[in-house]
N, C-alpha and C positions, 0 to 999 in steps of 0.2 A: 596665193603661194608665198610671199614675200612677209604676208602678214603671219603667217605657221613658222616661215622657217625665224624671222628674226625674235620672237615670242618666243620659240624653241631655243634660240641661243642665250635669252636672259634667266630661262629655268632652268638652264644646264651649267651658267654661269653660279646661280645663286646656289644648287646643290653644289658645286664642287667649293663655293667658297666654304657653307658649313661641314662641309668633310674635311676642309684644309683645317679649320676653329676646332672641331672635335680627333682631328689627327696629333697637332700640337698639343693639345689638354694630355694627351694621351701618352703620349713621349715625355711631355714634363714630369708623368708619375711612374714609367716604365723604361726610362731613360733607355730606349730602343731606338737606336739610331734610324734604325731602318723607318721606324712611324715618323719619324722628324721628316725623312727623304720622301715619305707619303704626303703629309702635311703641306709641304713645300711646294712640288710636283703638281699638286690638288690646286695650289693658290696660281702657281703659271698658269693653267690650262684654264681656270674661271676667269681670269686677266685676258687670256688670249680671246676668250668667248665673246667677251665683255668688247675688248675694241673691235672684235668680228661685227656684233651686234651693232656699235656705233657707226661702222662703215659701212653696212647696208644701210642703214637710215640716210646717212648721205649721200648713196644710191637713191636709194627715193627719191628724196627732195629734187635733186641733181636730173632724174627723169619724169618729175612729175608722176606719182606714183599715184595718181588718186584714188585707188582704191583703201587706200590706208588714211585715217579720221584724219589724224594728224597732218600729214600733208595737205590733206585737204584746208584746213586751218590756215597753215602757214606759208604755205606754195600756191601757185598756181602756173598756167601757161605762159599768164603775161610778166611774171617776176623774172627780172633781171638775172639772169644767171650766176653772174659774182653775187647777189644777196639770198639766193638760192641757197647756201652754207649757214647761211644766220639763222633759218629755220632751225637747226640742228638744236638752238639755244634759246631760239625767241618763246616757245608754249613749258609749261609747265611737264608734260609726258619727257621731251626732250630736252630739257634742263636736268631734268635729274637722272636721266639714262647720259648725258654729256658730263655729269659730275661725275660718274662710276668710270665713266671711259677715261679721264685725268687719273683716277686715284689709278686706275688698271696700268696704266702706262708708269706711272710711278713705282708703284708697287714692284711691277719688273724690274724698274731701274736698281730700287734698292735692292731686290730678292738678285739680282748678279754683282751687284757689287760686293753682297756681301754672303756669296755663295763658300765660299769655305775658312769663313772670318765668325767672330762674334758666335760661336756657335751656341751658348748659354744668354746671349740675349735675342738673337734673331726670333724663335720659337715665340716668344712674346710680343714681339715687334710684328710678325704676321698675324698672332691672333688680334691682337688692339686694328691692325686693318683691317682684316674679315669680319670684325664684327660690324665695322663702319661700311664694307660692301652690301654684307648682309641685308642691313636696316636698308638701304639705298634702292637695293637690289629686290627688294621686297616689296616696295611704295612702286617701285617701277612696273614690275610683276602683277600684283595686288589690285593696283587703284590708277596708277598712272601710264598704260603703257601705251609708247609709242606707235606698236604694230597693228591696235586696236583696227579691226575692218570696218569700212563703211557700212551703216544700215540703210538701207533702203538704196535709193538711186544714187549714183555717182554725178557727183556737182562739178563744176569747172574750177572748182579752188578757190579760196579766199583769198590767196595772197599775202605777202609778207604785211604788216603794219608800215606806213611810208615813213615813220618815224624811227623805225629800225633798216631803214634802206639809205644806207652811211656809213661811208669807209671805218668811221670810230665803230660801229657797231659789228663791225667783224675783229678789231682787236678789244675793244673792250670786256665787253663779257667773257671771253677765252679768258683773259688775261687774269680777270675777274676771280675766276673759278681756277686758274690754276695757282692764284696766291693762294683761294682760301682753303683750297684742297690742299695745297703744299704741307699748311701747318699740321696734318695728320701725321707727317713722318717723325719730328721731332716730337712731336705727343707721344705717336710711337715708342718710341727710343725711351722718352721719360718715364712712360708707362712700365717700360721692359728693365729700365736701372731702380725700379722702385721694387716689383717684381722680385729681382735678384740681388737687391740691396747694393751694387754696382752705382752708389752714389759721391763718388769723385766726377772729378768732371770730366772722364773720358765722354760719357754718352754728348756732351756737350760739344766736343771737340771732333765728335765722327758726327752731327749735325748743324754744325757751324754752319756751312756752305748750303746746304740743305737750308735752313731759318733765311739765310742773307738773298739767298734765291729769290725764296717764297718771298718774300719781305721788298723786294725789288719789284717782283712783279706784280704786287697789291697792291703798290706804290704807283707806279705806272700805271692800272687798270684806274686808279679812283682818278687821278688826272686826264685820263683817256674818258671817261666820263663826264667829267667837267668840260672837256671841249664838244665830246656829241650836244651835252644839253646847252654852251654856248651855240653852238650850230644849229641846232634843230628845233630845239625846241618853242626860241623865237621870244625867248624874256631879256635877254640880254647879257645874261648870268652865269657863270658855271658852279657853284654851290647856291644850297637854298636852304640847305640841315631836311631836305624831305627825309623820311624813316628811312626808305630805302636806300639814300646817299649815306645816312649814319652807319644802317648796318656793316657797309664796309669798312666803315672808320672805326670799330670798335672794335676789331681783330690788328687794325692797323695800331692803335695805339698801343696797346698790352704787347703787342707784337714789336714794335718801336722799342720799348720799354727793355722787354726781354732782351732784345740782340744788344743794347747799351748794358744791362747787367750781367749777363753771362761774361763777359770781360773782366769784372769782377770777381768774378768766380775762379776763373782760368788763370791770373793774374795774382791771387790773394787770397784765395779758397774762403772766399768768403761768402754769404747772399745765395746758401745752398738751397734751403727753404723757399726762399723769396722767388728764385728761376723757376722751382720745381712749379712752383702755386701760375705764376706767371704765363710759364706754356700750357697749364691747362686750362686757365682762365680762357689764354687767345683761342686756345682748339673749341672752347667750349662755345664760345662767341660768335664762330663761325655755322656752327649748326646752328644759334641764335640766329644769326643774320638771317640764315635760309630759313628757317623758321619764320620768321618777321616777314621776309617776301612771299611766303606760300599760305601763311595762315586767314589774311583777310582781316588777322587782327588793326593793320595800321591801312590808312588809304596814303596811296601813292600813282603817280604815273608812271613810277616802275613798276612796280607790283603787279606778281599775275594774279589772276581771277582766285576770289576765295573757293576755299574749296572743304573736301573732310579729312584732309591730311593733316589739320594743327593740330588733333589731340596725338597723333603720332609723330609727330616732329618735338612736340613739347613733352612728350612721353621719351623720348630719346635724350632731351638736352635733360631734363631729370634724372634721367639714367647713368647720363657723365658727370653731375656734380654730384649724384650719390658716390659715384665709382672712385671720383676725385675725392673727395671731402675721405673717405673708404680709407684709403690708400696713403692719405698725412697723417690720418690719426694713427693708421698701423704703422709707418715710418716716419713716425715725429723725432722719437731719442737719435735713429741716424739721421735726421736733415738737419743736425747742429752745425754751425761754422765752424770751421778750425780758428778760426782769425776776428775779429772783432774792428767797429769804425774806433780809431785810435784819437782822430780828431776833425773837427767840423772844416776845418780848414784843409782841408784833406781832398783830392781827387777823387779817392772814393768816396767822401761825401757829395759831388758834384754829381756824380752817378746816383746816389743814391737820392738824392731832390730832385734829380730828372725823373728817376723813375715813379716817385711819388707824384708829381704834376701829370705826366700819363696818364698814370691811370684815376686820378682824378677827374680829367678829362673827360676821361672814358665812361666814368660813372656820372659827371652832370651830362652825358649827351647823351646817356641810356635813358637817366631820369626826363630829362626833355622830350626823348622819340617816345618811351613808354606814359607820359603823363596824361593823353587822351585816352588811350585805354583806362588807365586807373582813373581818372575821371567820370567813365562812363560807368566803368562797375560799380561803384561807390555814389554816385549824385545821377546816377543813370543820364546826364549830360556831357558832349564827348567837348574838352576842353582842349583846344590846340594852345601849343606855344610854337610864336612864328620865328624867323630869322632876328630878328628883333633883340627877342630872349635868349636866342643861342650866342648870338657877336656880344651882348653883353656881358655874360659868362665866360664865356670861352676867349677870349682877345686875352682879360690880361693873363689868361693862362700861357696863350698863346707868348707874348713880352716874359713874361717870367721864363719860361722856355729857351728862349731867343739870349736873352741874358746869361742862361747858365752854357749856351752854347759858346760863349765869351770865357767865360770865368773858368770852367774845369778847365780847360788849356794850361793857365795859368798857376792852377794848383799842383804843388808836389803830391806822392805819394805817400801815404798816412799821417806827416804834419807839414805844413808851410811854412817857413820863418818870417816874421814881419818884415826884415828883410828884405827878401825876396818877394813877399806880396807888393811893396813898397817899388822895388826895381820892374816887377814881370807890368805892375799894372800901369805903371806909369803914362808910358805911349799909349796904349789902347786907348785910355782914358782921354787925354789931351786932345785927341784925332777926334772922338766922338761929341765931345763938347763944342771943337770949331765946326765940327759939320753941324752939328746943332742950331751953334748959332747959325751957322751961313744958311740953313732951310730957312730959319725962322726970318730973316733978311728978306728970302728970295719971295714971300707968303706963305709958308708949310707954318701954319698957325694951328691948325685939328691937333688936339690933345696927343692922340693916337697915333698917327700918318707921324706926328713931329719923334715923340719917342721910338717909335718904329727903325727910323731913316738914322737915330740916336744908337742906336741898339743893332742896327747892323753896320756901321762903323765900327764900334767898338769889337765885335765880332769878328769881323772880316781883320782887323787890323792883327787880332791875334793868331786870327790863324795865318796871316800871311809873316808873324812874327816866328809861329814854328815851322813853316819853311824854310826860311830864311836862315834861323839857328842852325836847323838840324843840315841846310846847305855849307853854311861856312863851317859848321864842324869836319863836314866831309871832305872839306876841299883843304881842312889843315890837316887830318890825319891819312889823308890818301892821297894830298897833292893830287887830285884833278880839279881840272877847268869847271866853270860853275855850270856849264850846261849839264855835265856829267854829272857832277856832283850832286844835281838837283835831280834827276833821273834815277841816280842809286838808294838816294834815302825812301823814296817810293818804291822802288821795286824789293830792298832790305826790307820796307818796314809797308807789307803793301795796306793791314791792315786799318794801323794809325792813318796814313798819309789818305788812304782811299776812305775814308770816316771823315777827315777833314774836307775832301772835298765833294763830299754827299753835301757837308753842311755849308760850301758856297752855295750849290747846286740850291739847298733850302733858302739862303739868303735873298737868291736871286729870287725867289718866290713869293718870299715876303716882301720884297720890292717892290711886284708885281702888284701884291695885294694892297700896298696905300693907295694903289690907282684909284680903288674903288669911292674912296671916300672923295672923289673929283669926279665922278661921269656926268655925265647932261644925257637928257630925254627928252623928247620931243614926241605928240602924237598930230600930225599935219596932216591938210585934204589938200592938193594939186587937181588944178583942174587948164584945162587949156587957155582958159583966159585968167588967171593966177599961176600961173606952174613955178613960183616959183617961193623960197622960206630963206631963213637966215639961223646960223646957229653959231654964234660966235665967231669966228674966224670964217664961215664955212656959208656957199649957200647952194642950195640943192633946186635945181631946177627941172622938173616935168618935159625930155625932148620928145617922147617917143612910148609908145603902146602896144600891142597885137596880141594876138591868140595861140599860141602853137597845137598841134591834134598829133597820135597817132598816125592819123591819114597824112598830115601835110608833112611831119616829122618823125619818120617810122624808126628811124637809127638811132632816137635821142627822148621821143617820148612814146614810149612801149606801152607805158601801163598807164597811163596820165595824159590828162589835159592841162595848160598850162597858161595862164595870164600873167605877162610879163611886163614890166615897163623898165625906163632906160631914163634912168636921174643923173645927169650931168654935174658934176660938184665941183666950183671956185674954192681956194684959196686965198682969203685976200685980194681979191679981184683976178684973181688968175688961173685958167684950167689945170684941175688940180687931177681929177677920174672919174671915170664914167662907172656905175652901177647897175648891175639888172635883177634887182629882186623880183622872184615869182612865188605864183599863188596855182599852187597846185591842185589839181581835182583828181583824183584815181580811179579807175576803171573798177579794178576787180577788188576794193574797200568799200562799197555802197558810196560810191562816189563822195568818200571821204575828203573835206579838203587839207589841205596843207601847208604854211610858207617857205619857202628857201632865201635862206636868209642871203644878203649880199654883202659882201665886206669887206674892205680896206684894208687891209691890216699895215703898222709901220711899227717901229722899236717900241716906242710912246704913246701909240695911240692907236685905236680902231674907230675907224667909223662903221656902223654898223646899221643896216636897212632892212625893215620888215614890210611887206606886202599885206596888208590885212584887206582891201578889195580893192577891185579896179573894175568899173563900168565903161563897157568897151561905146559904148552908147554917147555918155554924157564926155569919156575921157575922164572923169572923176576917180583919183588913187588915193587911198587911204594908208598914210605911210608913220613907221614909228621910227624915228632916228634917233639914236642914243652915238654918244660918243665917250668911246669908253679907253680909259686910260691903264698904260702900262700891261696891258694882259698878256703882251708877247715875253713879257719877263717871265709869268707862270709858264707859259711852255718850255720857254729856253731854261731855267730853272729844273726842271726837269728830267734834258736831256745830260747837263751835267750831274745831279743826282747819278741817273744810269752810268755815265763815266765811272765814278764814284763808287758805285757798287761793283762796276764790274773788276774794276782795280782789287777793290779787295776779295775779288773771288779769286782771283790768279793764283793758282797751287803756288806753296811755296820752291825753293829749288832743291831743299833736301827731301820735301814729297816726290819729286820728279827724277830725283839721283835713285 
């Protein structure tokens, strides 16, 4: 029953979307208001279908439905109830029926906000989403669907993967899909001012908040991933450049890129072409991504199972850079600038090197994820490039980047005076060279790590130089107190001041990252007559062993078995904390095993402890300790970032008058 009616709600959603696409077509050429209110109408009620559909599936899961494949798959009895919801996301059926339910929930959002607005771009702006339902909604329907019934006997469920049973793994993915779902609205919009030749920057300025959104929470999702795969996956690491970590980052760069140029444009009417190319590049990138995790083309431990969805997924991302490429050549004479780069020494050329390094980027990280596939097609041998070849590339891109976040501060508007380059850079400069030395003093001798630590002084100094200005100016021409005064130039100016502190928030990040070039590793066997290692400062000693079951732990291990041990760890001769990495076995995975990692964490430093066996017999633990530096900066880094963005989401006060 469940398997009819939620199957019934994604064939009722996909006809009403193509009746919403051919109602709009339809009023564009009969300008009959009333087709447009059909169109419209058509698009609510497949949205409504669409999240209906999503929330029985999570009915399912949530009851154990195993009558339906799917669940069978990813649920079982013994799954934890809070990772019961991760199914929704974890199979390929229900990733792409969870993609249509974000864009459905969106879709709404925009179809009421701009229920009696925009009335000559709207009509465009629903067909560019219904076609993207459409296709979605199709693959779901077609080839992928969730509500598929079980053949033959009904099984006791597979269960969740234990590797997706982690609190990151219920925000990551969501978070995931609703950045890279987001970018369809502003595609939308650009779609619909190319359309209507409506190429000033309104479309940009009714998408603003919409991009900075999306942009935050794709931002968030790829960090929210870097911590499951530090947590879980038991390498030590939170990036690796695997395919499936890139595919994210190559909507995030172009995307990065765009939200620094549109500024531009809104500011200077300039970089009209360049935005347009921009947002369709990221939109287009994003069905790339998905494509890259559904095709089988790349191997990854993300990646679901290959399947015969690529020639349709790659038949779709074809379809966008026809439509794209379509759509400049027929409005190339209107995407001219008004305004012109005046000089190199210019703000706007600060923008404009950022945005070239971007997607630079973006292009050697696509060349690196795609270069085993063309490998293989070409030398019928699949040729990887490892992390190795990405940090070689990519870093000093990375430092070039870091620097211009220094420098545009600095620059005026269309020309600088030597002057004033002479006065602004002064201090930054001085500040970065003592820090310099003083690393180089302390041991920070790495090439890299040393410029790094160079480069975010200089950084941080300047932007704490336009706080600083932009406070003492406030406090001479409004005579308020400097708490105040620091307060007002954020909340006047929320979009500069929350941009500047995105880019502590990234500072703090890259801080984080020269950790890396300091960690220690260790792979050690403990045994009761040795229990004990040394690791610099640190020594880790074997107290303590057991088993835990289901049976003797019904509250805590549900679906698992669990071998545990308890490593006592000195500081310098002194109890410093105790650790209990486990080595997990699952019940209902074919007794898949697992580690849980155990960790330390402090401002500076993690210790961190993997379990790879333990012989309850001999007392024999097989342990890998790494100590890994600064990574609490990447998270904290982070959470400033979100400050940051949310700052500059803040309507202004005349939106709100």
């Amino acid at each position: 029953m469940i398997s009819l009616f939620g199957s019934s709600l994604i064939s009722l959603a996909l006809f009403l979307a193509i009746t919403s696409f051919v109602f709009n077509l339809w009023y564009l050429k009969s300008k009959d208001l009333r087709l447009f209110n059909v169109g419209r109408n058509a698009m609510i009620s497949s949205c409504i279908l669409i999240i209906a559909s999503g929330f029985t599936l999570i009915y399912a899961l949530f009851n154990s439905e195993l009558s339906l494949t799917y669940v069978n798959k990813y649920s079982s009895i013994y799954t934890p109830t809070i990772y019961k919801i991760s199914g929704f996301w974890a199979g390929m059926e229900g990733s792409l029926l969870f993609w249509t339910f974000i864009l459905a929930i969106y879709t709404l959002i925009v179809l009421y906000q701009n229920r009696r607005k925009f009335i000559t771009l709207m009509p465009w702006v629903t067909m560019v989403i219904s076609i993207v339902l459409i296709f979605f909604l199709f693959i779901c329907l077609a080839f992928e669907n969730p509500f598929t019934p079980v053949e033959g006997p009904i099984k006791m469920g597979s269960g969740l993967n234990p590797l997706l049973q982690h609190w990151a793994m219920l925000l990551h993915p969501p978070m995931l899909y609703l950045g890279f779902i987001g970018f369809t609205i502003p595609y939308a919009y650009a779609v619909a001012a190319m359309a209507t030749q409506q190429l000033d920057a309104s479309w940009i300025r009714l998408t603003r908040r919409w991009s900075l959104f999306t942009w935050l929470l794709l931002s968030v999702a790829i960090v929210m991933g870097g911590k499951w795969a530090y947590m879980e996956l038991g390498w030590g690491g939170y990036w690796a450049w695997d395919p499936v970590e890139n595919a994210s980052l190559f909507p995030w760069l172009t995307g990065t890129a765009f939200i620094h140029s549109v500024m531009i444009q809104e500011k200077k009417k300039m970089l009209v072409r360049w935005n347009m190319i921009l947002i369709m590049v990221t939109f287009t990138l994003t069905i790339f991504g998905t494509y890259l995790t559904r095709s089988g083309i790349v191997s990854s431990v993300h990646a679901f199972a290959a399947t015969d969805l690529s020639i349709w997924f790659f038949g779709f991302v074809v379809f966008l850079v026809v439509l794209n490429i379509a759509l400049l050549i027929y409005r190339h004479k209107d995407l001219n600038s008004q305004n012109q780069l005046d000089s190199f020494a210019s703000r706007e050329a600060g923008f404009v090197f950022n945005n070239m390094i971007f997607v630079a980027m973006m292009l050697v990280v696509l060349w690196g994820t795609l270069y085993p596939v063309m490998t293989e097609a070409l030398r019928g041998v699949q040729i990887k490039l490892g992390p190795t070849w990405f940090n070689q590339k990519i870093i000093p891109f990375g430092l070039v980047l870091l620097a211009l976040g220094g420098i545009a501060p600095l620059l005026a508007w269309r020309k600088t005076s030597i002057n004033s380059i002479k006065k602004n850079f002064l201090l930054p400069v001085v500040l970065s060279i003592l820090i310099g030395i003083t690393s180089f003093s302390l041991g920070i001798t790495k090439i890299y790590p040393l410029i790094t630590l160079i480069l975010i002084a200089f950084v941080f100094s300047t932007i704490i130089l336009e706080f600083y200005r932009g406070t003492r100016s406030r406090m001479r021409t409004a005579n308020e107190p400097v708490h105040i005064a620091f307060f007002e130039i954020i909340i006047r100016n929320k979009s500069r001041y929350g941009g500047y502190i995105v880019h502590i928030g990234i500072l703090m990040m890259f801080f984080g990252f020269i950790g890396k070039a300091y960690d220690k590793e260790a792979d050690v066997s403990l045994t009761p007559e040795n229990p004990i290692t040394e690791i610099n400062e640190y020594s880790f000693e074997l107290k303590n062993y057991w088993k835990e079951t289901p049976e003797t732990n019904p509250n805590t291990r549900q679906n698992h078995h669990a071998y545990i041990v308890e490593i006592q760890i000195k500081k310098s001769g002194l109890f410093y904390t105790s650790l209990f990495p486990e080595k997990r076995i699952y019940i209902d995975q074919d007794s898949q095993p697992h580690s849980e990692v155990a960790l330390k964490t402090t401002l500076n430093k993690d210790l961190y402890l993997i379990l790879g066996s333990m012989d309850l017999e001999t007392g024999l633990a097989t342990l890998k300790i790494r100590i890994n530096n600064l990574v609490s900066w990447v998270w904290l880094g982070t959470l400033v970032l979100i400050l940051g963005t949310l700052v500059a989401l803040i309507p202004s006060r005349k939106i709100n008058e």
